[in-house]
N, C-alpha and C positions, 0 to 999 in steps of 0.2 A: 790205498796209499796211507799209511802212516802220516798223520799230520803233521806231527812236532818235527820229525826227521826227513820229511819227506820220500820216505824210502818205499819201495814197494812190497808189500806183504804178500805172504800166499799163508790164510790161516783156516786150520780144518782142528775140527771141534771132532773128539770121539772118534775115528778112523786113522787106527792104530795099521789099517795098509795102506796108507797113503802115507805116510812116515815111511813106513818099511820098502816100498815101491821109491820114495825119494830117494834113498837114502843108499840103494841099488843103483839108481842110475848115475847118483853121486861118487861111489865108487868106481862103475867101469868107468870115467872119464878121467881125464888126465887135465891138469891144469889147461893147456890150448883146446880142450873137447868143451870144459866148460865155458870156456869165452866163448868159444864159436856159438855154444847154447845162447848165451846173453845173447848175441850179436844178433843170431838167427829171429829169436824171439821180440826181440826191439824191432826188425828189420819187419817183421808178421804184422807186428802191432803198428808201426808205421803204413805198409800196404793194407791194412783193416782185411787182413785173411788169419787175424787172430781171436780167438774166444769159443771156447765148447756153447759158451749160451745164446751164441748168434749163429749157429751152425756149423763151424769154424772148428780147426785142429787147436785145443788144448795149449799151454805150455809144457802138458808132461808131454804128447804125443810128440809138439815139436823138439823134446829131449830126447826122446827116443831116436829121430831121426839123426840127432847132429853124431851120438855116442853108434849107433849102427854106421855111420857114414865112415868114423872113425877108426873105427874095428877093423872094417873092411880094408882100410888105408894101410894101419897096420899090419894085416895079414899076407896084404899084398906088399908090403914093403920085407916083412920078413922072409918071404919067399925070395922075393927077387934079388935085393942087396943087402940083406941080413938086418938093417936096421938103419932108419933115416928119419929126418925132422923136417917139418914144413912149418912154413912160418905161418903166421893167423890169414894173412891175407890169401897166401895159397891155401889153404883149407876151407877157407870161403868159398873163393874160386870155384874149387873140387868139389866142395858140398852142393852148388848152384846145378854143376855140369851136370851133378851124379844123377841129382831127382829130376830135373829138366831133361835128360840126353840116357842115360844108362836103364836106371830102375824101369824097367818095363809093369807100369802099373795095373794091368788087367791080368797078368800072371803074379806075378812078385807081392810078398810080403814081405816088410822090414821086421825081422826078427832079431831082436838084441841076446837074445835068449840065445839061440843057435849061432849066433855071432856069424853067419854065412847069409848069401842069397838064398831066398828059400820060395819055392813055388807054393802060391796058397792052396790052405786045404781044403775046401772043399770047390770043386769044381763049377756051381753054379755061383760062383763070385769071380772066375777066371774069363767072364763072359763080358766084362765091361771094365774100362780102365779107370774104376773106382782106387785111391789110395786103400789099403789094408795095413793096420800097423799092431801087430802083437804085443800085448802087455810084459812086461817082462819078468812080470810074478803071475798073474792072474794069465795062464798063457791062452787059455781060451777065447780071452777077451779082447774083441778086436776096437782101438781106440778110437777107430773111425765109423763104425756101424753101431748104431742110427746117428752119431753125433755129426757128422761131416754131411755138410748136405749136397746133392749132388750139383748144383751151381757151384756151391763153396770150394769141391771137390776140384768143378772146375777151372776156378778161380787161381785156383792155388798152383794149376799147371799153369795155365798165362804167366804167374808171377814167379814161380821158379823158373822158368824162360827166360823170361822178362830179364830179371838177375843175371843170369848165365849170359845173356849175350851183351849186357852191360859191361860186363866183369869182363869178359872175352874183347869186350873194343878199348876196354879201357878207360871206361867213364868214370 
């Protein structure tokens, strides 16, 4: 945190792809992709299933997730009715549903890159419903291996549940 301003800082010294990497996922998103990031990420650090140095997904990882969630929303909207808007609250919603209820995490990789569902690649990770989230420059690099620990891992399915079926009653 920024003292004077109160504002939150993300500051990296000398890693000119971590710029480059932002500044990607800055682009595939759309004004409501990036709120939903805020929201998601505030919502992580509220439930404490946020931080790489406690074992925890990232802020970049949980950007990857909100801008993959979105893409998909997208492509499936472009198919179906050529083109449609959801408001912040329904993309919450959807985003809660999608990793709680859809994403099948012991096959699935979230690939921003591929902008599709994608079966991970290599088979002896298809064996446990670990999260896998592909970097979307560094494509080998998976954001969750070794960083995500596998409590954390677990953790983080409870609380996307948790979400979904709040969000689904109404709370």
């Amino acid at each position: 945190v920024h003292t004077p301003s109160g504002c939150e800082v993300d500051l990296t010294v000398n890693k000119s792809i971590c710029v480059t990497k932002n500044e990607m996922l800055r682009r595939l998103g759309d004004p409501n992709t990036r709120h939903l990031t805020n929201i998601v990420k505030f919502w992580a650090r509220q439930r404490l299933i946020y931080g790489k140095a406690h074992g925890r997904l990232s802020g970049f990882a949980f950007a990857h997730l909100t801008v993959f969630y979105s893409q998909l929303l997208a492509v499936s909207l472009e198919s179906q009715y050529g083109s449609q808007s959801f408001t912040l609250s329904e993309l919450l919603c959807g985003f809660f549903a999608f990793y709680a209820h859809q994403l099948d995490w012991a096959l699935e990789c979230v690939s921003v890159a591929n902008c599709t569902r994608t079966i991970k690649a290599h088979a002896a990770m298809r064996t446990t419903a670990h999260l896998c989230i592909e970097d979307c420059v560094e494509r080998e690099l998976d954001l969750c291996i070794p960083h995500l620990l596998a409590k954390e891992n677990e953790r983080l399915r409870v609380e996307f549940n948790r979400a979904a079926e709040l969000l689904k009653a109404g709370a």
